[in-house]
N, C-alpha and C positions, 0 to 999 in steps of 0.2 A: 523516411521510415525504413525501417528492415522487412527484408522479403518473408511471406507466409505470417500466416493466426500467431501470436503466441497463446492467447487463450478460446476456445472455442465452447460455446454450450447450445446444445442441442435439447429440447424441448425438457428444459430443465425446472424439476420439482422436488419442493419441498415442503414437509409441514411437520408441523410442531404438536404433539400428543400429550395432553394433560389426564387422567382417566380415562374416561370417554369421551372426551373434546378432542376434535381436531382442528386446528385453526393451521389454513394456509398462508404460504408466505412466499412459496416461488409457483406461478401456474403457468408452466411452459415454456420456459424463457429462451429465447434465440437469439446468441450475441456471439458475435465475433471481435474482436481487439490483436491489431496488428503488433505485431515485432517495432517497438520506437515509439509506437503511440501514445498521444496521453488524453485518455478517455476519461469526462466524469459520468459519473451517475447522480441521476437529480432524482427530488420527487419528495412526497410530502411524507412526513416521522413515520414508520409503521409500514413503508410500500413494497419494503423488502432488500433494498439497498446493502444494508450491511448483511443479513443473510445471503446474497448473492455471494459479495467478495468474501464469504469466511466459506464458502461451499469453494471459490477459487481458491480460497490459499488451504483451501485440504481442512481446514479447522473442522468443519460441519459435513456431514454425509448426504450427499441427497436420497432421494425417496427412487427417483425413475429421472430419466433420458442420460445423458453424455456431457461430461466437463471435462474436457481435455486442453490439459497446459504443459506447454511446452514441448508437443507432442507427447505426452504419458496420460495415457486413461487415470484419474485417479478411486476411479472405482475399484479399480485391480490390486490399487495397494496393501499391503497389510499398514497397519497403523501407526507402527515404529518406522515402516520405509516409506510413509506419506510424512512422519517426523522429519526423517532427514533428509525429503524433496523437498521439502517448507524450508529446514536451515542450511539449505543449498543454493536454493533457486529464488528463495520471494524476500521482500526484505518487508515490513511494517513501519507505517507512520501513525500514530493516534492523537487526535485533537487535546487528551491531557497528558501527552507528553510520555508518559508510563517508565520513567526515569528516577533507579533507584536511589535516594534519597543521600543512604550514607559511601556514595559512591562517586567519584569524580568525574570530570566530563570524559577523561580519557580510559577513566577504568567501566564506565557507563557505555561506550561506545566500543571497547574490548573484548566486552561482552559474549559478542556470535561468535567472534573468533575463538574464543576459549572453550566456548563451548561443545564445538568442532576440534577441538584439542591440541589448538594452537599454543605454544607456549606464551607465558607472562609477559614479558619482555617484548618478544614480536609484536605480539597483540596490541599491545600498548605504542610500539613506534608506529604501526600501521593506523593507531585509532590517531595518534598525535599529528599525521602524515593527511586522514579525510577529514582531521576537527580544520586543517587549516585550507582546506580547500571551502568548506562553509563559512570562511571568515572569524575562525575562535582562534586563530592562533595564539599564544598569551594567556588564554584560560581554561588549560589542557587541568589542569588541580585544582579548578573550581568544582565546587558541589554545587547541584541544581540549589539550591535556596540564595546563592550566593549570583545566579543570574535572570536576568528579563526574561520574559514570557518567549520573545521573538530566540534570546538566546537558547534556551531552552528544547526548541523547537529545534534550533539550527542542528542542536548535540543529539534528539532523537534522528532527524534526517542522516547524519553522520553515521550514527549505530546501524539503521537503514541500508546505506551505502556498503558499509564497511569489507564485509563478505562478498562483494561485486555480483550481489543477487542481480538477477535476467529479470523481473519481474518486481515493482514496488506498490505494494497497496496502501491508502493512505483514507482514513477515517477521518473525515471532519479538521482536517490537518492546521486550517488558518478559521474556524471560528472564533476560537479562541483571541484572537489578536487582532491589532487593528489595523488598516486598512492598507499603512505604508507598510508596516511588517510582515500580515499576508502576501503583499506583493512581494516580499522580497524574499520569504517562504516560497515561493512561486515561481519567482526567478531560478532557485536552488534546486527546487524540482525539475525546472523543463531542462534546464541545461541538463545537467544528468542524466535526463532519458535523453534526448536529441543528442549527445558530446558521444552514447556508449552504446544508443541501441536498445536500450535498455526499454519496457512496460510500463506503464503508468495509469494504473487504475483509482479514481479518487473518489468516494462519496462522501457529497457537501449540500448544504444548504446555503452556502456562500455568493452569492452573485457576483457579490466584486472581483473573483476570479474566475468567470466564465472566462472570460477571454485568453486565459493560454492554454484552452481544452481544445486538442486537433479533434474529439467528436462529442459532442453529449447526448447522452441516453436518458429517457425521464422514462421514472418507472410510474404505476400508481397502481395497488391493490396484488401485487404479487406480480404483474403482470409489464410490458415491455410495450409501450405505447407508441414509442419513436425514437429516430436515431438523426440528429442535424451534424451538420457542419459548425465546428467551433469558427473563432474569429482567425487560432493560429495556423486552422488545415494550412498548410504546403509551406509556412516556415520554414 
């Protein structure tokens, strides 16, 4: 692993306001995640898990205490420079893939880059250049309806990658799939973080990949219950 937190939260809250309802979601939460590391978060639908990681990747505000990534308070941002800390620094995986339809795997994966105002051309030989480190080489001008579920995945990871984001957060990444493509979902993951140094925050309900989490976190009720040891600490 890499030296020092990449993400640190200190007594970290949050809740969600409907009229007069207040319904909590983070009560206090105390989490560190190293530089390399690839940490999940477990715990049962509703415990706060992906409210956690969208307060890390700056998506969601919290209420009270300290979320600091990468060393930067993101309390102190304004909104548009927590934007471009997010399309800087973190990269996103989502269990349905969130890959635009009428868009190729290499124009799908192009994407951050352009949007950071990389030109056409570059954008594209660089998404051509991480589509073949995830094993698409050959189906750079595929549309997603034209591939697997696993391949699919592999083209989100790639989009992920692409920008050499410090920080990858990943939703429910391998439910979706099944057991040998998870694993190899998983394979594509750790190398990536372990090969660059690179963050790796996951939350799943998958057991079949506990084992290449260097820590896992289970939450329940908003709250931070415990932190073990995965199977691949010191890999």
């Amino acid at each position: 692993m890499g030296q020092g937190a990449a993400i640190i939260c200190r007594q970290l809250v949050k809740s969600y306001r409907n009229d007069n309802e207040v319904t909590p979601a983070l009560q206090g939460i105390n989490l560190e995640v190293q530089r390399g590391e690839l940490m999940m978060l477990v715990g049962p639908s509703g415990c706060g898990k992906t409210t956690l990681i969208s307060v890390i990747a700056g998506i969601l505000d919290h209420d009270s205490g300290d979320c600091i990534v990468l060393d930067q308070d993101l309390k102190s941002l304004s909104d548009r420079q927590r934007t471009n800390f997010r399309g800087i620094h973190l990269g996103f995986v989502f269990q349905s893939f969130n890959l635009i339809p009428t868009l190729t795997a290499r124009e799908n994966v192009a994407v951050p880059l352009m949007i950071q105002g990389m030109a056409f051309h570059e954008a594209v030989a660089r998404a051509d250049e991480v589509l073949a480190t995830v094993g698409l080489q050959g189906r750079e001008h595929s549309l997603p309806t034209h591939l697997s579920g696993g391949q699919q995945q592999r083209v989100a990871i790639a989009r992920a990658l692409v920008h050499k984001p410090s920080i990858i957060v990943c939703d429910e990444p391998t439910s979706a799939l099944d057991k040998a493509t998870g694993h190899q979902v998983m394979e594509l993951l750790r190398t990536a973080t372990h090969n660059s140094g690179r963050t790796l925050v996951i939350v799943t309900h998958d057991a079949r990949i506990f084992e290449f989490a260097d820590r896992i976190a289970t939450m329940n009720d908003g709250k931070l219950e415990g932190i073990e040891k995965g199977r691949a600490a010191g890999v």
